[in-house]
Structures are given as C-alpha cells and as structure tokens.
C-alpha positions as CSV (number, residue, x, y, z in Angstrom):
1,X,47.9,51.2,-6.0
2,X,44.7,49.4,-4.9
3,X,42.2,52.4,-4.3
4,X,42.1,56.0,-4.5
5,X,40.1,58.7,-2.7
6,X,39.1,61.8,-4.9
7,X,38.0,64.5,-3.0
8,X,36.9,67.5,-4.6
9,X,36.7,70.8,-2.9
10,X,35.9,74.6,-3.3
11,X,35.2,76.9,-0.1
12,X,34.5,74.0,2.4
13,X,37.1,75.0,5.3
14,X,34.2,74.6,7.7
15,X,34.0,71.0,6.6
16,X,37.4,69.7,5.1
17,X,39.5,68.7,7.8
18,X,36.2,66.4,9.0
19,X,36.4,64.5,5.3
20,X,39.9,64.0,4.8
21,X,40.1,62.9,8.7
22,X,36.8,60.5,7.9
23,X,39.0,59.6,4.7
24,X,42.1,58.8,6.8
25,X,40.7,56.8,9.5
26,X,39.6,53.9,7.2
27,X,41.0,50.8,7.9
28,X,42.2,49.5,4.2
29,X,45.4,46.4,4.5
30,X,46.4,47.7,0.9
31,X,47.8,51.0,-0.8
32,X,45.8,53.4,-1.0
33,X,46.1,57.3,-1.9
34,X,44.1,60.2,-1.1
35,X,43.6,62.9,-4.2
36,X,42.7,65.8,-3.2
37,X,41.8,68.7,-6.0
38,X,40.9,72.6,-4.3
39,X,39.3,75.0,-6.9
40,X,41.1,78.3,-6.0
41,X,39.0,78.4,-2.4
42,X,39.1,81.7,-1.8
43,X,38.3,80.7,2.5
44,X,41.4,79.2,3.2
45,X,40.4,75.9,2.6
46,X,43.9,75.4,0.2
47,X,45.9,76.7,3.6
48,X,44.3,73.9,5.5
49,X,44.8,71.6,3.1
50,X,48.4,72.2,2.7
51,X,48.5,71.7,6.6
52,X,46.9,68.6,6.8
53,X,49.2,67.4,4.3
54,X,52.0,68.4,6.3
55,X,50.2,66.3,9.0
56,X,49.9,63.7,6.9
57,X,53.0,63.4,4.7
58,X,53.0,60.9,2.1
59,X,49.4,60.3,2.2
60,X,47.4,62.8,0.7
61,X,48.0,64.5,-3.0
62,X,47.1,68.0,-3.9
63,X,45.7,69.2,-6.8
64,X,46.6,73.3,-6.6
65,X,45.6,74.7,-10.2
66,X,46.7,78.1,-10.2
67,X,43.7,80.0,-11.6
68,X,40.0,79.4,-11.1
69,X,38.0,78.6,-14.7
70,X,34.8,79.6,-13.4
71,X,32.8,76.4,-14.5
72,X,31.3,75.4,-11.0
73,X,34.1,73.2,-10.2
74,X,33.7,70.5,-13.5
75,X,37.7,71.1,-14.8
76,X,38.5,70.6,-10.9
77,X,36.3,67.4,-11.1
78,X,37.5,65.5,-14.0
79,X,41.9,66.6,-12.9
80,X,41.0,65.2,-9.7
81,X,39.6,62.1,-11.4
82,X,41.9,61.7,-13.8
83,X,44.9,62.4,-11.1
84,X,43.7,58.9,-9.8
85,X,45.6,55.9,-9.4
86,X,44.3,53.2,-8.0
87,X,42.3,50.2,-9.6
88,X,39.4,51.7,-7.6
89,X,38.3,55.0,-7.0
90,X,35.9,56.0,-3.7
91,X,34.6,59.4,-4.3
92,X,34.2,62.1,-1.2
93,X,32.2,65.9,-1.7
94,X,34.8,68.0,0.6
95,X,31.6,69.0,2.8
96,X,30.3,65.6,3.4
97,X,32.4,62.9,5.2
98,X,32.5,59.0,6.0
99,X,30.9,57.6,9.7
100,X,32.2,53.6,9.5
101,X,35.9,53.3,9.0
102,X,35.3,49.9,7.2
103,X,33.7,51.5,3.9
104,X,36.3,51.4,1.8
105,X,37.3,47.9,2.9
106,X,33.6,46.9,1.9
107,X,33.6,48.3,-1.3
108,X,36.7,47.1,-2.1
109,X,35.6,43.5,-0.8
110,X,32.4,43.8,-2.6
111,X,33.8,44.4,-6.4
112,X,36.3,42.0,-5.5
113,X,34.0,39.6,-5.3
114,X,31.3,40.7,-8.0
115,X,33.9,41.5,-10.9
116,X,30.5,42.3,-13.4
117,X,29.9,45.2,-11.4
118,X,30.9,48.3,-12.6
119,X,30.5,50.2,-8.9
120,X,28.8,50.0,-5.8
121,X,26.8,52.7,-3.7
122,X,25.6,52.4,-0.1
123,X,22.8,54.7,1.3
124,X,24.3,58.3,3.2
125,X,22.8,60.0,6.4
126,X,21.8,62.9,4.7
127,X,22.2,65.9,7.3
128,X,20.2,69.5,7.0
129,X,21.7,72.5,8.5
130,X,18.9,72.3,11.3
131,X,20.3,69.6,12.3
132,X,17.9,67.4,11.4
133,X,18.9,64.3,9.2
134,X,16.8,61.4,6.7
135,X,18.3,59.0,4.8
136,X,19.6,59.5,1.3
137,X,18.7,55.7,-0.6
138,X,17.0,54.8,-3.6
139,X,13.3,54.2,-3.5
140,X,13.4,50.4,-4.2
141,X,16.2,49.1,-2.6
142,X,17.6,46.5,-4.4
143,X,21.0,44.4,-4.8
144,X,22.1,45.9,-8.1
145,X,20.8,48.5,-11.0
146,X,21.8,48.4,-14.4
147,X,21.7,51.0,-17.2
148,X,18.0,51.7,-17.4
149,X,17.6,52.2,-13.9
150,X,20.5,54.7,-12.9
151,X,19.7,56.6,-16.4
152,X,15.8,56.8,-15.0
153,X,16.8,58.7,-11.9
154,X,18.2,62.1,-11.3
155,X,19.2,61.8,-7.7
156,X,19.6,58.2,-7.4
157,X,23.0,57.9,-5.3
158,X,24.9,60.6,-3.4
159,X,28.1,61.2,-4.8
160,X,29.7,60.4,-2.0
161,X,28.7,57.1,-1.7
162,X,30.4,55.8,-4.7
163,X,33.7,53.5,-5.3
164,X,34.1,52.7,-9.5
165,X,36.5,50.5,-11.3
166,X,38.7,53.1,-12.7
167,X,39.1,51.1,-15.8
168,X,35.7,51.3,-16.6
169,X,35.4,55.5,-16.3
170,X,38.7,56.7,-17.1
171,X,39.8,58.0,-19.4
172,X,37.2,60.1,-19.5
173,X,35.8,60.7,-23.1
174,X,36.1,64.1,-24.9
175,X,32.5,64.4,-24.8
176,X,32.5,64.7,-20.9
177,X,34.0,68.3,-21.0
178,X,31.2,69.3,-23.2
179,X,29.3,72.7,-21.6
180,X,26.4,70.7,-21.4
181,X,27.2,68.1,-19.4
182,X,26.1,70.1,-16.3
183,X,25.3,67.0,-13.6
184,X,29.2,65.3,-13.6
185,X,28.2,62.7,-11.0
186,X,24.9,61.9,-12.8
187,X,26.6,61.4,-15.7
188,X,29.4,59.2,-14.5
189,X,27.2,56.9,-12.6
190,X,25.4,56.7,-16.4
191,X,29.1,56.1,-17.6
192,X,29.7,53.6,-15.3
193,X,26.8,51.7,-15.8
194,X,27.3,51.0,-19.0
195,X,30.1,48.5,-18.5
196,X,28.0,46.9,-16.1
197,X,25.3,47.2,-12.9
198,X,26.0,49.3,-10.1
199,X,26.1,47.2,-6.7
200,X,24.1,48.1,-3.8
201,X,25.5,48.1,-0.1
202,X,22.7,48.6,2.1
203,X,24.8,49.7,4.8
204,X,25.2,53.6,6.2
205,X,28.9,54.7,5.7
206,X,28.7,58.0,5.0
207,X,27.2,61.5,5.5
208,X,25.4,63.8,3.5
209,X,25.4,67.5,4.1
210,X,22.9,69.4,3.0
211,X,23.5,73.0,3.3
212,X,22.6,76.8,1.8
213,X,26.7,77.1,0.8
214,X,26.6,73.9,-1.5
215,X,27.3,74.7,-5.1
216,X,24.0,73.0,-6.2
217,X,22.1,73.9,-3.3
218,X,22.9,77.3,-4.1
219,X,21.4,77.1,-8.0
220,X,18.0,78.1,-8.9
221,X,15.4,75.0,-9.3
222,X,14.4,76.4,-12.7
223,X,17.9,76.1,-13.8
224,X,18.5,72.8,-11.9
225,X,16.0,71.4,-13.9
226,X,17.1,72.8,-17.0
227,X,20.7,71.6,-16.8
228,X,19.4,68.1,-15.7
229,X,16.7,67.8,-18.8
230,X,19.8,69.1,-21.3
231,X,22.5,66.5,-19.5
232,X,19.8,63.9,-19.7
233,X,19.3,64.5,-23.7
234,X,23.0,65.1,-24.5
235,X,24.5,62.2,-22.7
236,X,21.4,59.9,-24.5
237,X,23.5,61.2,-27.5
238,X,26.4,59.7,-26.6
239,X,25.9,56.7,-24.9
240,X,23.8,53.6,-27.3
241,X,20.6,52.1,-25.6
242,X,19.3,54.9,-23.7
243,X,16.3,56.2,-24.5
244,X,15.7,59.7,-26.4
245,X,15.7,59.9,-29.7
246,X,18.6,62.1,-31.1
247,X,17.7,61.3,-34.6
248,X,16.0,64.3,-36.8
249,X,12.5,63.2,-35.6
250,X,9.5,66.0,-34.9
251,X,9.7,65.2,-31.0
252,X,13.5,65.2,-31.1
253,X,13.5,69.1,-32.7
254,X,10.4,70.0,-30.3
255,X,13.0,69.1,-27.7
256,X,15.8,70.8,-28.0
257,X,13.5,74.0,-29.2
258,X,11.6,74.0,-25.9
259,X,14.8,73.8,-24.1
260,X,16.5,76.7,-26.2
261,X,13.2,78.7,-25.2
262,X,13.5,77.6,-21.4
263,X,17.1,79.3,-21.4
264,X,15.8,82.5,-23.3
265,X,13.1,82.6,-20.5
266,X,15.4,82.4,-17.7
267,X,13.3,83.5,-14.8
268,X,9.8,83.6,-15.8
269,X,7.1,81.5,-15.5
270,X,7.7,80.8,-19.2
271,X,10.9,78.9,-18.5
272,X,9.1,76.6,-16.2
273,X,6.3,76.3,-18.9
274,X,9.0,75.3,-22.1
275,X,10.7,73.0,-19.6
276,X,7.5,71.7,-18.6
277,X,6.7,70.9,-22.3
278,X,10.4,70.2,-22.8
279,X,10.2,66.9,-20.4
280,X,6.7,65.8,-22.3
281,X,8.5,65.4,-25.2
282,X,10.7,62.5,-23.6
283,X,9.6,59.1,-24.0
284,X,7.9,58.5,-20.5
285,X,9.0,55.8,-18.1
286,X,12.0,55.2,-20.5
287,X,13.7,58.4,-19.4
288,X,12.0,59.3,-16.3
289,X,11.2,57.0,-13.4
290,X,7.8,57.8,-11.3
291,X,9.8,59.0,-8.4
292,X,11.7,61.4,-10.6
293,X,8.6,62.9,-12.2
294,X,7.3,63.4,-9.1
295,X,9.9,65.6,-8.1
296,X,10.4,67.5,-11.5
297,X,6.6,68.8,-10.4
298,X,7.0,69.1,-7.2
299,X,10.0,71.6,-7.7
300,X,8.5,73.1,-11.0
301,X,5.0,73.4,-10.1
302,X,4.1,72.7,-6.5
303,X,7.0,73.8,-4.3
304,X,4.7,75.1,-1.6
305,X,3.7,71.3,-1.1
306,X,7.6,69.9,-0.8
307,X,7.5,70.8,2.8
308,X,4.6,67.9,3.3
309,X,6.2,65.7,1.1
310,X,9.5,65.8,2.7
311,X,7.2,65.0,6.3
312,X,6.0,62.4,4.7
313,X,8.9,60.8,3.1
314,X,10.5,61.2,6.4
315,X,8.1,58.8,8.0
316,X,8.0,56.6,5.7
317,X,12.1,56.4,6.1
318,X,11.7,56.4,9.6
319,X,12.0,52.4,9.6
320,X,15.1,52.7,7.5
321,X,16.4,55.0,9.6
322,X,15.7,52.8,12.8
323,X,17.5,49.9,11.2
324,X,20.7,51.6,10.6
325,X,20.7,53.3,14.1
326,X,20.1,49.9,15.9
C-alpha cells in the first residue's frame, strides 16, 4: 500500500460526501486506501458513510467504534491513524475537502524525490460560512521548515494539507494519548518534524472550512489558548531541542503554576491574566514566533481589533490569492 487517506469525522453529514468524493477523485497510478474513522455522529453522518461505502466497495475502510469517549474526537484521531497502511499518509478534516485531483500524486512525487523530508504541506483556500474565502499559508513562504520553525507556530499548516511518511509518526508514542496533549495536529506536525523538515508545496489543493459547528471553532479562546500554552510546554517535555525548560528551574514552576491558576479561573478576566503571565514565562522567539504572539493578544486582549486585522491580512493576501486563481 503506497498511501493512505485518514479522514476523521464527527457530525459532518453536511460536508462528508464532498471529502470523501474530493478524496476519491484523485488521480494516484498506485494503491491507495481511504480510512475513514466516525466518532459516534449522532447526524447520520455513519449512515452516509456506510452508503458511500457501499458505492464505493473496496475502497474506503470504516472505523465504527461502538461508543463515544467524550474526548473531542483525539481516541478517534490516533485509531484512524494508526488503522493506516500505506507508506504515506494524506490527512482530510471530514468538513474540508480537496479542489485539484493531482494532490496526492504531488505529494507523493515530492517525498519521493526529497527522501530527508519528513512531510509536505501546501497552502488551503480557507472558506468562511459567509462565503467569503482567504488563504490559509504560512507567513514566510518558504521551500521547507524544520523543527524550530513548526514548533514556533500554533497555526502554521491546516491539517488538511498534510501527507507524512508513516514511518516517521507511527507508532505513535504513549505520551501522545496524554490529557494534555490537546492540539493532535499541532503536535504531530512537531512529531514529524523531528525526523526531518517539513516540505512546502506552494500550490492550492485543498479547502478549508471555517465554520460555527467545527469542534475548535466551537471552543472558547480563553481555553484555546490555554490548551495550546499546556500542549506547547508538555510536548517541549518530550521531545529534546525544543525550547522550554522542563527542568526544576523558578520560571519552569512559575509556569506550570500560572497555568494551574488559568484553569481555576476558567472564565474570568483572571484566566486571561495567569495565561497572559503564563506565556511571559516562555523563552521568547524560541517558543513563540512574532506572528503567533501577535495572535495570542489579539485573541486575549484585543478581540475587538481582529475584525481590522483580518481586513488587512486579507489584502495583503490578496496577491496570493490572485496567483492561485490565475
């Protein structure tokens, strides 16, 4: 089995039948499988899925578990993963889908032909339930990132955009079903690059929706921020080379204090305060890159402002967005 297509799904009937459709119609002269794992929808999204199956038969493989375990969708995350079989592994969100049918082909192509790289990413059409779109691509564009980089940034790739080698993030260690590993596609980009850089496809392949019924989406900034500070300090544990200090020094303990304090003032305006403090107490342009503090205060501090930002990001993408539409 050359590549695999994890798709991962809870409550996205609107949106399903577009992914695995998007996932279907690419053009790939090798075996391939399509994985697909359903968290106890409770829409019908499993009916469909057994449908499309039927549709389909021999291509797609469902991952039914029989009882939901309430951890928003992580055990439904790593089976699908781990159900994988191919030397590569594309990953698909089962609201977002795939516009070229040549995507996987290019990926494949593309770590065929740069064996140090660990994975590769391509920028998504990121679509708004408006219907208004941007594009979702790193803020320097350039033809790799290593360790440092992808550890820097919170929302450096969409999920969706990603094909890894599956030797390099599976088997997943025991420490990725730890309860604080909260941001599982953060982390395994993190995973990833340790083996090696992540490749960049500066192409558009894929779709982005951005939506009110997205499990993130859905989640309150505060606590956003806190699961991504608390991910970002655990996995810095794990993994050598990255850049917090987990040994028993003052600003290590100050940490993980602020953050305890942040959860016990879930709510308030002292959460955002301890969280605030919480990120101070990182080393600076080691863990964070400007771009991502920018948006920790934005959403902490300064939300009324996002709507100018996001203007003027917009124009400043608009020549992006003008190259991939001509």
């Amino acid at each position: 089995m050359k590549v695999s297509v994890a798709v991962v799904t809870y409550n996205h009937r609107k949106f399903i039948e577009e992914a695995v459709e998007s996932a279907l119609a690419q053009k790939l002269n090798t075996d391939w499988e399509l994985v697909i794992g359903d968290d106890c929808s409770t829409d019908g999204t499993r009916e469909l899925l057994l449908q499309l199956k039927a549709r389909h038969p021999g291509k797609i493989r469902l991952i039914l578990p029989d009882k939901n375990p309430g951890d928003s969708g992580r055990t439904n995350y790593r089976n699908t993963l781990e159900a994988c079989r191919g030397e590569y592994i594309a990953y698909l969100d089962g609201d977002d889908f795939w516009s070229d049918e040549n995507k996987l082909a290019a990926q494949m192509d593309y770590l065929e032909s740069h064996r140090h790289a660990s994975a590769c990413v391509h920028p998504v059409r990121r679509l708004y339930a408006d219907g208004s779109s941007d594009i979702f691509a790193p803020g320097r564009l350039h033809s790799e990132y290593d360790l440092a980089e992808v550890y820097r940034n919170y929302s450096f790739f969409h999920a969706s955009a990603f094909m890894y080698r599956r030797s390099v993030i599976l088997p997943l260690p025991p420490w990725f079903s730890d309860e604080k590993v909260k941001l599982d596609d953060w982390t395994l980009s993190v995973l990833s690059a340790t083996w090696g850089p992540i490749g960049y496809v500066d192409e558009l392949y894929g779709v982005y929706r951005k939506h009110g019924g997205g499990l993130w989406s859905a989640i309150e900034v505060t606590d956003r921020l806190y699961w991504d500070l608390q991910t970002r300090e655990f996995v810095a544990g794990q993994l050598e080379g990255l850049a917090p200090s987990t040994g028993n020094t003052d600003r290590y303990r100050k940490r993980i204090e602020r953050l305890e304090r942040a959860k016990q003032h879930r709510g308030s305006l002292g959460q955002r305060w301890q969280l605030s403090l919480a990120a101070l107490t990182f080393p600076y342009r080691k863990s964070f890159s400007v771009r991502y503090a920018t948006i920790f205060v934005v959403e902490l501090w300064l939300t009324p402002l996002k709507p100018v930002l996001m203007a003027i990001r917009g124009f400043i993408q608009a020549g992006r967005a003008q190259k991939y539409t001509n």
